[in-house]
C-alpha positions in Angstrom: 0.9 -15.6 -2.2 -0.3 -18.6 0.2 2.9 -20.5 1.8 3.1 -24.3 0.9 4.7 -26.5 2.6 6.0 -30.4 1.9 4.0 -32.4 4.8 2.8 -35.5 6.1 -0.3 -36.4 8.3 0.5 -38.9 10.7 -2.7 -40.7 11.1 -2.4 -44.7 11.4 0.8 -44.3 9.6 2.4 -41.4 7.6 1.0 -40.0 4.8 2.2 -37.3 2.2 0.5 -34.0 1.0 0.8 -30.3 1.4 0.3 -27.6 3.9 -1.2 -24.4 2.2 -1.3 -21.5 4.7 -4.3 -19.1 3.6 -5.3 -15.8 5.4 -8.1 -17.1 7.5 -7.1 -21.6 7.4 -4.2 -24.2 7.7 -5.3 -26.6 4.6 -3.6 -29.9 4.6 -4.1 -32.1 1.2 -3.7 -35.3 -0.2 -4.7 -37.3 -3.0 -4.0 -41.1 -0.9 -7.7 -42.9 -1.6 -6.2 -45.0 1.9 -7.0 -42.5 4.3 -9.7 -41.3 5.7 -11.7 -38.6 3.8 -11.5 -36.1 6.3 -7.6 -36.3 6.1 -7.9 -35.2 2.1 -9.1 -32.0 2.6 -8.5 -31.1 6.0 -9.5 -27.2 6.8 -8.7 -25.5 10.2 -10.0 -22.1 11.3 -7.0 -20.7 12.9 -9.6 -19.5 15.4 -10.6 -22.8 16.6 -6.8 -23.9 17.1 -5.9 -24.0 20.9 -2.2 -24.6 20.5 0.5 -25.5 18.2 3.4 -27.5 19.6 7.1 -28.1 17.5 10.0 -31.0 18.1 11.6 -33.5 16.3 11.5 -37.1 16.5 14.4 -38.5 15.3 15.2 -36.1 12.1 11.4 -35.5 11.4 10.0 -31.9 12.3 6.6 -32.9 13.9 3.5 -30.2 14.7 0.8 -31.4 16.7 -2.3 -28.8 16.3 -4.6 -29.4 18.9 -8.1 -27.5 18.6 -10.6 -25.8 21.0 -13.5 -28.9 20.8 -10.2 -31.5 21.7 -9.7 -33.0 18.1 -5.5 -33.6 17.8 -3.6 -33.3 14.6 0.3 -34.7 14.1 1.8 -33.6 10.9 5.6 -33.7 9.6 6.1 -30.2 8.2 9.0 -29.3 6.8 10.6 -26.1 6.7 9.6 -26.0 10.4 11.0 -22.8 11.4 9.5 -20.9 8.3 6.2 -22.7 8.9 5.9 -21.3 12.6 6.4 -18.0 11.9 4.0 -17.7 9.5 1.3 -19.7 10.7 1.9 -17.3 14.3 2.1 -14.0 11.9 -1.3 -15.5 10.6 -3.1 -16.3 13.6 -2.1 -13.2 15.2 -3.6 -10.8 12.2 -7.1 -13.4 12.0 -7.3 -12.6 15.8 -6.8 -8.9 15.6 -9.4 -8.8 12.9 -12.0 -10.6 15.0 -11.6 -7.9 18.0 
């Protein structure tokens, strides 16, 4: 089963999709013709993700993904807590399997 999650990219303004957590990417996807097209289908190795960081702003969950070649992602995820703790289980087994 592949977690999905209700979330927004926050990318000159907020727009709606869905997080889909597979075994070796975080997918984000919308079907917005307004935003850019690399925003549609957005696929991240979770071995080229630096960091994650979590907070809120205002009521919003936010998750800012920054990867190893300096690209920065914001997203509003929600179901934040769930959403860190499998994304971390994740990235933990990818990088066990790459040793």
């Amino acid at each position: 089963m592949k977690p999905n999650f209700y979330a927004s990219v926050c990318h000159y303004g907020v727009h709606g999709g869905a997080v889909k957590l597979t075994d070796d990417y975080f997918m984000f996807g919308t079907q917005k013709i307004i935003i850019k097209a690399e925003f549609r289908r957005l696929k991240i190795a979770y071995n080229s993700i630096k960091n994650i960081e979590y907070w809120y702003a205002l009521f919003f969950p936010i998750v800012k993904i920054s990867l190893l070649d300096g690209r920065k992602y914001n997203f509003i995820i929600f179901n934040i807590k769930r959403f860190q703790r499998l994304i971390e289980e994740k990235m933990a087994l990818n990088n066990k399997r790459e040793l």
